[in-house]
TIFIBA-982751 format. One line per field, with one value per residue: x, y, z of N, C-alpha, C in turn; residue number from 1. Coordinates in steps of 0.05 Angstrom, whole numbers, always signed. Example, Ala and Ser with C-alpha at 12.3 -4.5 7.8 and 13.67 -1.06 7.14 Angstrom:
# TIFIBA-982751
nu = +264	+257
nv = -114	-45
nw = +156	+142
cau = +246	+273
cav = -90	-21
caw = +156	+143
cu = +264	+258
cv = -66	+1
cw = +156	+157
nr = 1	2
//
This chain:
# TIFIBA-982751
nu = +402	+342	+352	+339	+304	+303	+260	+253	+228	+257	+253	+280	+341	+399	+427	+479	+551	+580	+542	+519	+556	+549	+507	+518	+560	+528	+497	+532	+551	+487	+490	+532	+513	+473	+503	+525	+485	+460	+496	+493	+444	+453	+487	+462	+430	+462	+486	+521	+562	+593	+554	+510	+447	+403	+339	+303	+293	+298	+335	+334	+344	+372	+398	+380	+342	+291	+237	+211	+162	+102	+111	+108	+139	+159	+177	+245	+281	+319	+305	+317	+354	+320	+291	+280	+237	+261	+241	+231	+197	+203	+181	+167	+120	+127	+97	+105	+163	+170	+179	+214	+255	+260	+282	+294	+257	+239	+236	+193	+131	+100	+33	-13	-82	-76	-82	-134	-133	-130	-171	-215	-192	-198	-256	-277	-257	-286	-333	-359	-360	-404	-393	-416	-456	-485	-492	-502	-543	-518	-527	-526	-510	-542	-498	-455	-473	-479	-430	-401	-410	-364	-327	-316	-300	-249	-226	-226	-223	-289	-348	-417	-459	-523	-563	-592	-593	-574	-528	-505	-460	-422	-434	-408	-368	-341	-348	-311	-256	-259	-279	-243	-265	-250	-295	-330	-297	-291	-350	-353	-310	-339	-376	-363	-334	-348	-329	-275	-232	-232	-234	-189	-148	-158	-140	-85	-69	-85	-49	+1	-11	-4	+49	+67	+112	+128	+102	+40	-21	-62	-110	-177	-174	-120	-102	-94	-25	+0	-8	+38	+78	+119	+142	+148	+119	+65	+50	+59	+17	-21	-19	-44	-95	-109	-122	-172	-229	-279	-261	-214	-246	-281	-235	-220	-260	-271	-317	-378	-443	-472	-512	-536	-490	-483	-459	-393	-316	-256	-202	-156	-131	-97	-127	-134	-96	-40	-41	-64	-95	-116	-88	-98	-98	-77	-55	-28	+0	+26	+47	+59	+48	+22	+16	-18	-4	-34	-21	-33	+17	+14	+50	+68	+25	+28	+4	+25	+20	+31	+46	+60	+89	+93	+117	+114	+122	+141	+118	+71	+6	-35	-4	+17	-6	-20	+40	+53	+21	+43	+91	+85	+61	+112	+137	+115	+121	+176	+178	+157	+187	+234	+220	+220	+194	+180	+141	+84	+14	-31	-84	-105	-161	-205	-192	-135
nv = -1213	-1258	-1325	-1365	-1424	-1498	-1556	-1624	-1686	-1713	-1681	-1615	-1574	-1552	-1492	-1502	-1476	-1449	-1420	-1393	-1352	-1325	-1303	-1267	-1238	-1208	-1183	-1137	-1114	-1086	-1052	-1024	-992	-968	-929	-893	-879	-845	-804	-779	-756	-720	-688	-666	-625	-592	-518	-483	-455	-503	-503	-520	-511	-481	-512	-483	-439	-396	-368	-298	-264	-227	-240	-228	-249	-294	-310	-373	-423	-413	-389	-324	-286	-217	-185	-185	-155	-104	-26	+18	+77	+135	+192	+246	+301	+362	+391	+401	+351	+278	+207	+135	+71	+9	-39	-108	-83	-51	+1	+56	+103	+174	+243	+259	+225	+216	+259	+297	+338	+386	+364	+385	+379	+323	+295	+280	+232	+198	+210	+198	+136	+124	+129	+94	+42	+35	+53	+6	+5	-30	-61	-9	+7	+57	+73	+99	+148	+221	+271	+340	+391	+436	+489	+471	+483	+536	+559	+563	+612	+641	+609	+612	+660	+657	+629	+576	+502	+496	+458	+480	+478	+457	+475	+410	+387	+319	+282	+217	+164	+156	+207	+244	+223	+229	+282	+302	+272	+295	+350	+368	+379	+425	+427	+379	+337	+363	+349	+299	+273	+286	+260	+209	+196	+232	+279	+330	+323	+268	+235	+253	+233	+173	+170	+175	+140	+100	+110	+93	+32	+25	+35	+81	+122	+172	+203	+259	+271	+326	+347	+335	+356	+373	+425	+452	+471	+435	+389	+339	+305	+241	+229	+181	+156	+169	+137	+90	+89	+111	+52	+22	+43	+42	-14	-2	-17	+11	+71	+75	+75	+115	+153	+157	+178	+236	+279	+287	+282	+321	+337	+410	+422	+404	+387	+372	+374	+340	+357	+338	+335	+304	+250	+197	+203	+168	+117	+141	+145	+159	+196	+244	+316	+365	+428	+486	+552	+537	+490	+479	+456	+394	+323	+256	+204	+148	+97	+60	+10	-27	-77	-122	-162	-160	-119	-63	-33	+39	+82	+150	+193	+270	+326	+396	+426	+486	+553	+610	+623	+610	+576	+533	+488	+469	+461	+431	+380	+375	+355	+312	+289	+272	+246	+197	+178	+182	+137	+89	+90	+68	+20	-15	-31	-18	+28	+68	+45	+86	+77	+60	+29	+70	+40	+16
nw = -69	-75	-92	-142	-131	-151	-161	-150	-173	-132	-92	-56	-79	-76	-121	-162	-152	-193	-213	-182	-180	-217	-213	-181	-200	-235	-209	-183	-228	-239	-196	-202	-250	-228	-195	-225	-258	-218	-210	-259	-247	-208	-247	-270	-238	-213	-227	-279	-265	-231	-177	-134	-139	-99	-66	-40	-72	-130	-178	-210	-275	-267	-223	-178	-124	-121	-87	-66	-109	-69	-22	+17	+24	+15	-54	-74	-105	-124	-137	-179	-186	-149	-174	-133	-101	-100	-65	+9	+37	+27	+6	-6	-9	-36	-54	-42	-39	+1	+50	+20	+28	+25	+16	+77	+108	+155	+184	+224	+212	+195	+167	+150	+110	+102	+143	+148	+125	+168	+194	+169	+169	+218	+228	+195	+214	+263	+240	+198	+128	+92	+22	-19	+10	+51	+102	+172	+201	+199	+246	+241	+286	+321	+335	+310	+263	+271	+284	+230	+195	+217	+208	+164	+159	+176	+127	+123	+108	+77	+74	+68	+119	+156	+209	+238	+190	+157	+144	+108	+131	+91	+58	+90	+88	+37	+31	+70	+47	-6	-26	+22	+74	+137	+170	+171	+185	+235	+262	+241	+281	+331	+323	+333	+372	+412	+438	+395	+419	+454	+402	+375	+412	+394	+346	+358	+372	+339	+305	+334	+335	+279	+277	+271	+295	+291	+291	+308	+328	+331	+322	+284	+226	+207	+206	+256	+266	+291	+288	+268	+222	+193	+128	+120	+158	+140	+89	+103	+134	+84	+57	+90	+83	+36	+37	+50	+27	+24	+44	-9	-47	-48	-40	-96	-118	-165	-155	-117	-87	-39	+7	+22	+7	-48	-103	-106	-110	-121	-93	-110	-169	-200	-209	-245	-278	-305	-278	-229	-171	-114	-62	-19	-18	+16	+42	+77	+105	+137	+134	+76	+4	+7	-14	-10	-39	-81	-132	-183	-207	-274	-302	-350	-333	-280	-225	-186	-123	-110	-61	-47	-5	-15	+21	+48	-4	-30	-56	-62	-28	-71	-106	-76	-75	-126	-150	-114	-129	-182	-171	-136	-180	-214	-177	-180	-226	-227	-198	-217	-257	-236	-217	-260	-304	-350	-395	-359	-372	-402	-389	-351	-298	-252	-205	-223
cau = +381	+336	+363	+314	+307	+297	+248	+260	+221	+278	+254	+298	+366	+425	+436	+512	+567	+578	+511	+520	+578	+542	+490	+535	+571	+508	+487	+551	+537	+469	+492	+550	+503	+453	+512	+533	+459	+461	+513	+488	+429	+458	+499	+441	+415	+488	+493	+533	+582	+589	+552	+484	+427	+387	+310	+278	+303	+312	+351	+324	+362	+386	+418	+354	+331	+256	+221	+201	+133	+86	+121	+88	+161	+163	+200	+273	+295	+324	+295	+334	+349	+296	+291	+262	+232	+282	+244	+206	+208	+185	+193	+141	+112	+115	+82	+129	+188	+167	+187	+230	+274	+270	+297	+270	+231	+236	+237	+165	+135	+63	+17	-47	-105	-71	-87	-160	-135	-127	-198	-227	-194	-217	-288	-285	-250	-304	-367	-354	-381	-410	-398	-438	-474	-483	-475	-517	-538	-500	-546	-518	-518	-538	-473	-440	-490	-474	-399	-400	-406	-347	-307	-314	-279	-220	-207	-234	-233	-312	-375	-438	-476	-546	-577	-614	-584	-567	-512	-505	-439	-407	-442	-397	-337	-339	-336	-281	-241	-255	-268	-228	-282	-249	-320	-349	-289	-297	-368	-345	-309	-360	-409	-355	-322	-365	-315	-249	-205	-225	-228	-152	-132	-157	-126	-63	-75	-84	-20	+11	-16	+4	+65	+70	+121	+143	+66	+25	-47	-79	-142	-178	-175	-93	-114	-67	+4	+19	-1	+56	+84	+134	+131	+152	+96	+41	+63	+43	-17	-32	-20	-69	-123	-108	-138	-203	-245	-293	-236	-198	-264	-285	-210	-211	-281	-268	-336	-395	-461	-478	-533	-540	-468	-493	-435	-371	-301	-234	-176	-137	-133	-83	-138	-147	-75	-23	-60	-61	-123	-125	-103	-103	-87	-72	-41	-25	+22	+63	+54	+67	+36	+22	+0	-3	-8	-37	-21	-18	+25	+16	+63	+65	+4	+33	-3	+41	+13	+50	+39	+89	+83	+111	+103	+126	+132	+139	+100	+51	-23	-50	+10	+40	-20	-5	+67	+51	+13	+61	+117	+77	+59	+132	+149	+105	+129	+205	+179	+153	+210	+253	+213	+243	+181	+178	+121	+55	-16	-50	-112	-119	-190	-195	-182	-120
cav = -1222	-1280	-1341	-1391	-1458	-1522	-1577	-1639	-1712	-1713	-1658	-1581	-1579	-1529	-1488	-1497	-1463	-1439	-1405	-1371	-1332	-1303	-1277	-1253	-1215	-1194	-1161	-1114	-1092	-1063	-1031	-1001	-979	-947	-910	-882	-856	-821	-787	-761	-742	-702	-674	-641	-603	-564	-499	-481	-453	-523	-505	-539	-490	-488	-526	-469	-411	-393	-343	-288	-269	-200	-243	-224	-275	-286	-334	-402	-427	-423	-365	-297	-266	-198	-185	-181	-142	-68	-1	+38	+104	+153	+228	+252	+326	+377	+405	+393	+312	+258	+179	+119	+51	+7	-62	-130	-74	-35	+40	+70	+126	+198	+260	+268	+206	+201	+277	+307	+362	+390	+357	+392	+353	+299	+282	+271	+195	+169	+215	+169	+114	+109	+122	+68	+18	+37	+45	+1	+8	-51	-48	+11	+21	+87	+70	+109	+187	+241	+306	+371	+396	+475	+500	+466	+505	+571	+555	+553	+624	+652	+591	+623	+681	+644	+620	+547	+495	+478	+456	+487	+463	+473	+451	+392	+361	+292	+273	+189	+172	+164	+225	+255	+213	+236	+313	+305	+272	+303	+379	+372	+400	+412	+435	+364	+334	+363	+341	+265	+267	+294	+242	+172	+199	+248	+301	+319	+310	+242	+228	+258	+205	+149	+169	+171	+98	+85	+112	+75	+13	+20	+40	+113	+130	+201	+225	+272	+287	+355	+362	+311	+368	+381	+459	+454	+457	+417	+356	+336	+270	+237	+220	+153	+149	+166	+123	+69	+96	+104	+27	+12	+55	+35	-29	-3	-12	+39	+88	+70	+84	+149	+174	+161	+192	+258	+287	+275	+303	+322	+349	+432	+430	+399	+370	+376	+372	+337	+380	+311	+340	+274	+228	+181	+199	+149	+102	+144	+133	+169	+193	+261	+338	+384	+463	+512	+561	+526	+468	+484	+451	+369	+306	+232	+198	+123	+96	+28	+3	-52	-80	-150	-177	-154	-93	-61	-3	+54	+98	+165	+229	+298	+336	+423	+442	+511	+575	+623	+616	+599	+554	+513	+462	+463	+457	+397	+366	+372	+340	+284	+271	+270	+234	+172	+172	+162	+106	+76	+75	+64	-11	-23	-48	-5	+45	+62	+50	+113	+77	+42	+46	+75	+9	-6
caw = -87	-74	-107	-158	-125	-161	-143	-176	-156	-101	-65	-62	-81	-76	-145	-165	-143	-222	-221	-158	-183	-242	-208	-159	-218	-247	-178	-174	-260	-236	-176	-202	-265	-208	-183	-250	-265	-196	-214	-278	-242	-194	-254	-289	-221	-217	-244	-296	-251	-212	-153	-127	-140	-73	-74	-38	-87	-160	-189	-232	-300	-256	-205	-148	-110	-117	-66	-75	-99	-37	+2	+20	+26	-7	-82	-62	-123	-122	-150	-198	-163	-154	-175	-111	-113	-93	-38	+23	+46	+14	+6	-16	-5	-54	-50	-47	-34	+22	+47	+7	+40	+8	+31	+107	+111	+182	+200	+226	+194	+192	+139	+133	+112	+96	+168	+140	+122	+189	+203	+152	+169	+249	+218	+181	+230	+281	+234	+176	+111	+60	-7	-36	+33	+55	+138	+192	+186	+224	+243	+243	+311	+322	+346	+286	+236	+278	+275	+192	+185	+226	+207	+130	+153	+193	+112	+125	+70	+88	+60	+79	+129	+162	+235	+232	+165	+159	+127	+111	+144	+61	+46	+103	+85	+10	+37	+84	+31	-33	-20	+47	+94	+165	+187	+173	+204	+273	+259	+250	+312	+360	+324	+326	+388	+430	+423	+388	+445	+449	+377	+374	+424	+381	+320	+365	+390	+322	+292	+347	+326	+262	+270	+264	+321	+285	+282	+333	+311	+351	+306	+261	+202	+204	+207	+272	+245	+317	+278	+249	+222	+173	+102	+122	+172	+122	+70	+115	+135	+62	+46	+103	+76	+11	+36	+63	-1	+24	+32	-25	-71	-34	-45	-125	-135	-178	-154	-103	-86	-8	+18	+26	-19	-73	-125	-92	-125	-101	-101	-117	-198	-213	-209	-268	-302	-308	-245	-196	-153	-86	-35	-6	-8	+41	+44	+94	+103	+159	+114	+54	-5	+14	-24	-4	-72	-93	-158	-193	-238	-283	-329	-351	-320	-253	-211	-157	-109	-103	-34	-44	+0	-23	+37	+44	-32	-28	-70	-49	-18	-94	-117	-63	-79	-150	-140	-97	-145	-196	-158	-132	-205	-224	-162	-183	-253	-227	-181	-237	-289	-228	-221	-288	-319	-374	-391	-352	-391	-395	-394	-324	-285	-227	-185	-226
cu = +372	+335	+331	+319	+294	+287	+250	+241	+227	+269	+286	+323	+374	+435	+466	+523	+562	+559	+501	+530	+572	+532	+507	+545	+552	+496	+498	+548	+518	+476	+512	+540	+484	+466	+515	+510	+450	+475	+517	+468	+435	+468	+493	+430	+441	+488	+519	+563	+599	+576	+517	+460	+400	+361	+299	+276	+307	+322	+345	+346	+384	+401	+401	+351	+304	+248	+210	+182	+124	+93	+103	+106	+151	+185	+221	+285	+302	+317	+325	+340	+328	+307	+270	+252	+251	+276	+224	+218	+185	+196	+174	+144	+112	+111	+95	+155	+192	+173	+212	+244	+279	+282	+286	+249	+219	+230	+200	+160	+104	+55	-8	-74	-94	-81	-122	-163	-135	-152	-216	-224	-206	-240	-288	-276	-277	-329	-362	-371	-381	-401	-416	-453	-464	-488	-502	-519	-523	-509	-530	-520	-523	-512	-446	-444	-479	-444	-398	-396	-373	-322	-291	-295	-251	-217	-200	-236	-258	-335	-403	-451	-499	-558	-600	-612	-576	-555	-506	-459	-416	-410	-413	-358	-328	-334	-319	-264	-238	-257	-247	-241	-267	-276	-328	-323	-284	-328	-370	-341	-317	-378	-389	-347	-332	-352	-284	-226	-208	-222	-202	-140	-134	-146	-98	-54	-76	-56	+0	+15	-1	+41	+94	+83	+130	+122	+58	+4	-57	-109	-140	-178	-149	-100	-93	-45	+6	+13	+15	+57	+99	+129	+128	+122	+69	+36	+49	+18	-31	-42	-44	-88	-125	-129	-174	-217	-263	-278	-219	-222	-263	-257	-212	-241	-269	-278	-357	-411	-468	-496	-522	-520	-467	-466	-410	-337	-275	-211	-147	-133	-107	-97	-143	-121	-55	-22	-68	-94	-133	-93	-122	-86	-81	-52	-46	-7	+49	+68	+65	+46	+45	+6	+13	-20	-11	-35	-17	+0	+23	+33	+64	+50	+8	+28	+23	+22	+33	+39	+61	+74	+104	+100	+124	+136	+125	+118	+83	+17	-38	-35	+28	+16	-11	+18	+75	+50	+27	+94	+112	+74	+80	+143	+132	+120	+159	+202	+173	+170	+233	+242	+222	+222	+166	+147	+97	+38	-23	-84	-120	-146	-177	-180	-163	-125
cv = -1250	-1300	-1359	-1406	-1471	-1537	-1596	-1665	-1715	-1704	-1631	-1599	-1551	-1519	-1481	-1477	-1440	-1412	-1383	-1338	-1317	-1290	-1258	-1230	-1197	-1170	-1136	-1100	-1069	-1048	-1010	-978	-959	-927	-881	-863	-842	-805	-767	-746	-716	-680	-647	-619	-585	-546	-497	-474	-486	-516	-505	-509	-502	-498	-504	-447	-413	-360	-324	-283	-247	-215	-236	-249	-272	-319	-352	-400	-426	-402	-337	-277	-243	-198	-172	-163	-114	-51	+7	+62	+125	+177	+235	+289	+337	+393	+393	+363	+290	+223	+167	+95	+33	-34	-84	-112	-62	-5	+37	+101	+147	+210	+260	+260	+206	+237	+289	+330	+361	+382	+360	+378	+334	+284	+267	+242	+181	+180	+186	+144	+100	+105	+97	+45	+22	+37	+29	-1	-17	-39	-35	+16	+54	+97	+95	+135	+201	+265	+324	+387	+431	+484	+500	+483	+534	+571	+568	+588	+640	+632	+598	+643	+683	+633	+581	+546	+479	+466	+473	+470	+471	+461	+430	+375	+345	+286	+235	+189	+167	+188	+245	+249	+229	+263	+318	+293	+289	+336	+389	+392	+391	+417	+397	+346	+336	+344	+301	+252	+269	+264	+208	+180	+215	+271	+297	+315	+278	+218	+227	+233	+179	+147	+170	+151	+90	+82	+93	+47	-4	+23	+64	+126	+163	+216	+233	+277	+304	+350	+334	+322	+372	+406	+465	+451	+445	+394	+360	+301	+269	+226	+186	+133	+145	+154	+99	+64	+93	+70	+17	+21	+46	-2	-41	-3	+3	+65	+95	+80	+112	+160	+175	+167	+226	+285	+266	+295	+293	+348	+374	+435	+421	+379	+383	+359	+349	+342	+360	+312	+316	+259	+215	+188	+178	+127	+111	+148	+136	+189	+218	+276	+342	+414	+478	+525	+553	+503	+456	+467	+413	+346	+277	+213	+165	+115	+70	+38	-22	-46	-114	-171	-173	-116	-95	-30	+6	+80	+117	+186	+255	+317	+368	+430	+463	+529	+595	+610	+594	+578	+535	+481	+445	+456	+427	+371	+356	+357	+315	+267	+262	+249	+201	+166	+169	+142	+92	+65	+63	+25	-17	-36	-40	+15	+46	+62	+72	+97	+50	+61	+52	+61	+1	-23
cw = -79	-96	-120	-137	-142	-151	-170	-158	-132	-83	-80	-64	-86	-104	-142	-157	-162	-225	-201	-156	-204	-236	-192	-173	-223	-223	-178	-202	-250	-217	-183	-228	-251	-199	-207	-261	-243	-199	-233	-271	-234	-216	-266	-265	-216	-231	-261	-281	-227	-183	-159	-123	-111	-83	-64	-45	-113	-163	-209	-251	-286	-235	-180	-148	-104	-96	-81	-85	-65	-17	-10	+18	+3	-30	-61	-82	-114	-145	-159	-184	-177	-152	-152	-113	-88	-74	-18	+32	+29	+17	-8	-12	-27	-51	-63	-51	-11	+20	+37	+14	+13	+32	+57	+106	+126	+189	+195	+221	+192	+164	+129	+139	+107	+122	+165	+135	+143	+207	+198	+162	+200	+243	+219	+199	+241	+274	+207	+156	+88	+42	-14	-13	+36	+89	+150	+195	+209	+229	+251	+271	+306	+319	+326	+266	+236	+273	+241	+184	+192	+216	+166	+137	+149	+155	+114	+101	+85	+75	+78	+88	+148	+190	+223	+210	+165	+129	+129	+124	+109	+56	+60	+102	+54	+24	+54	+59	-1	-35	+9	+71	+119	+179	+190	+184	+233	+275	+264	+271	+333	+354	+329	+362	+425	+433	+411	+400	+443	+425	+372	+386	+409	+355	+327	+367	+358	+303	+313	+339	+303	+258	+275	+283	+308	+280	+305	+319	+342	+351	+282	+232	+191	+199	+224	+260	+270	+307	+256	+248	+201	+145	+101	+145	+150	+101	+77	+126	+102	+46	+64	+96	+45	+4	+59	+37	+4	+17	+9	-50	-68	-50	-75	-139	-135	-167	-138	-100	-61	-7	+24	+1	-36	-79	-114	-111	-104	-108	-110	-148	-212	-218	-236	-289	-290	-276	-233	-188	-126	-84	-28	-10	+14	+31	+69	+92	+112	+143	+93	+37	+7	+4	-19	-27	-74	-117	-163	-226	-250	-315	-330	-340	-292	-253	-182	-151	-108	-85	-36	-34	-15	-6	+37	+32	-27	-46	-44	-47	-45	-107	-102	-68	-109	-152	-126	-108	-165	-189	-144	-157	-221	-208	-173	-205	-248	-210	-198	-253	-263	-221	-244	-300	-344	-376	-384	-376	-376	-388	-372	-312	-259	-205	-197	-244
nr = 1	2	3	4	5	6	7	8	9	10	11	12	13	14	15	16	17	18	19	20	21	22	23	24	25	26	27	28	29	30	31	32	33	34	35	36	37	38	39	40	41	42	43	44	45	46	47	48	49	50	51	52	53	54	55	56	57	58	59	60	61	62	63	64	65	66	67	68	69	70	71	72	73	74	75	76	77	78	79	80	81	82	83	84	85	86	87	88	89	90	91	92	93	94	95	96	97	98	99	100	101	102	103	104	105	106	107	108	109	110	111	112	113	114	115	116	117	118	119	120	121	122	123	124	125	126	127	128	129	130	131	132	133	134	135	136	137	138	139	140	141	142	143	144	145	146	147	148	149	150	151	152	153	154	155	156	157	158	159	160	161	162	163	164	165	166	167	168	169	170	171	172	173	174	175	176	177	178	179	180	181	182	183	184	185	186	187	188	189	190	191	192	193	194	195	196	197	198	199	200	201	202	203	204	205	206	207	208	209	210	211	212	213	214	215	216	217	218	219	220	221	222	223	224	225	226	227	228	229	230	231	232	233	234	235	236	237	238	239	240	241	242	243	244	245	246	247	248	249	250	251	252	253	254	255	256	257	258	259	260	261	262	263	264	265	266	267	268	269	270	271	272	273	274	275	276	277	278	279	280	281	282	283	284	285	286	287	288	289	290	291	292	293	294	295	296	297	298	299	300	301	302	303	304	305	306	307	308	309	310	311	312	313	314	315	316	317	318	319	320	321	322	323	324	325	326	327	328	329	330	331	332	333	334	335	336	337	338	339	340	341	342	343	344	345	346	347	348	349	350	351	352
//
């Protein structure tokens, strides 16, 4: 501490011995009172258990460890166990938890149309679409037109189509996803690609990219059972398409209207109950019935996506879709209660 000095007529002078020694005392009071209120400080940041609760973590009430302010880390918490459907393979995505391991996540297995999402989604990398645009037309080639009738017999799921028609490239995206035309899928890939051999390759390169080491695509329609791939693969594909907002609309429209085929349906008959909001069918025989399912949930001011496949539910020709359907819609509703955030609203919009 710097000492007073005294000036007196004299000039400076030396303050007493006496006076030295008080402050001197007084010095060691505050310091040993500074130590004393450090010590209470510290006392209040200890947990209850005595131990020092870390600065860049808190503790939820369950005992999870949720990330700091300011971090991007994903929710660390654990799912409840899931009722998975009892046949076929399945698993799901679910957003701040990641993949989720069902039965034969990882094992490959033909999936139909479902292969239509990573049609869609090279489209759309390669031509992208504005909000509400309707992107560059696609004409109908002859050969395609003459195709259409023989392709009826083969037991195609198609739309009609006519030489010379121009389809907008939505117009074309809406009928590959929602009635599941493979006709206007080959059609896509002749028109992004020049044909579907080399279309195939880029939707290979793309699964690559992403990820997708347990996928093969043949055909951009899944008509081939040789494209196969895992639930765990498409899951992830789903979360990426989930954030193409072109895609992601297209998939949760009900109904669309395309040129020659008029008003067109989407065999996706979940849409608009308890969130769910895309993705994609698919059926064959080698396939079995196949759905890769988007759904939000919100509960407490918090939305989570939920990405789940249910891929080779069994039945015959007329009920392995149904069947499908019905076990995807079950399969959401135990991902749901298994987040623990208590019951979906019936009355989310499409977007969640």
């Amino acid at each position: 501490m710097h000492l007073m000095n005294t000036r007196s007529a004299r000039g400076p002078t030396q303050a007493p011995s006496g006076y030295r020694r008080r402050w001197g005392i007084l010095a060691l009071l505050l310091a040993a009172l500074a130590c004393l209120a450090g010590l209470a400080v510290a006392e209040l940041k200890t947990s209850p258990s005595g131990q020092v609760a870390p600065r860049s973590q808190a503790t939820s009430p369950t005992g999870t460890v949720t990330p700091g302010a300011g971090t991007a880390a994903p929710r660390q918490g654990q799912l409840a166990a899931v009722s998975w459907p009892a046949d076929g393979v399945s698993t799901a995505d679910i957003s701040g938890f990641g993949v989720v391991a069902g039965p034969g996540a990882t094992r490959p297995v033909p999936i139909a149309s479902v292969a239509k999402v990573m049609t869609a989604y090279v489209i759309l990398h390669d031509h992208p679409l504005p909000g509400g645009g309707s992107g560059p037309g696609i004409v109908v080639q002859p050969s395609e037109a003459a195709a259409y009738p023989s392709q009826v017999r083969d037991g195609d799921s198609l739309v009609p189509v006519v030489a010379g028609e121009m389809l907008t490239e939505r117009q074309a995206l809406e009928a590959l996803l929602l009635p599941s035309a493979d006709n206007v899928a080959w059609i896509l890939a002749r028109w992004d690609a020049g044909s579907q051999a080399a279309f195939v390759a880029r939707m290979n390169a793309t699964a690559r990219r992403l990820g997708m080491t347990g996928t093969s695509y043949t055909d951009p329609s899944g008509l081939d059972p040789s494209t196969t791939s895992t639930a765990a693969d498409q899951v992830r594909l789903g979360m990426a398409a989930m954030r193409m907002p072109a895609l992601a609309a297209i998939a949760a429209m009900p109904t669309a209207v395309v040129p020659v085929a008029g008003v067109v349906r989407n065999y996706n008959t979940l849409l608009g109950q308890d969130g769910i909001v895309g993705l994609k069918t698919g059926s064959t025989q080698a396939a079995g019935g196949c759905v890769l399912v988007a759904a939000w949930h919100k509960a407490s001011g918090r939305k989570t996506l939920i990405v789940a496949a249910t891929f080779g539910q069994p039945g015959t020709a007329q009920t392995i879709l149904p069947n499908a359907l019905q076990a995807s819609h079950n399969l959401v509703l135990a991902l749901d209660r298994a987040l623990g955030q208590g019951p979906r609203r019936k009355d989310l919009s499409a977007h969640g």
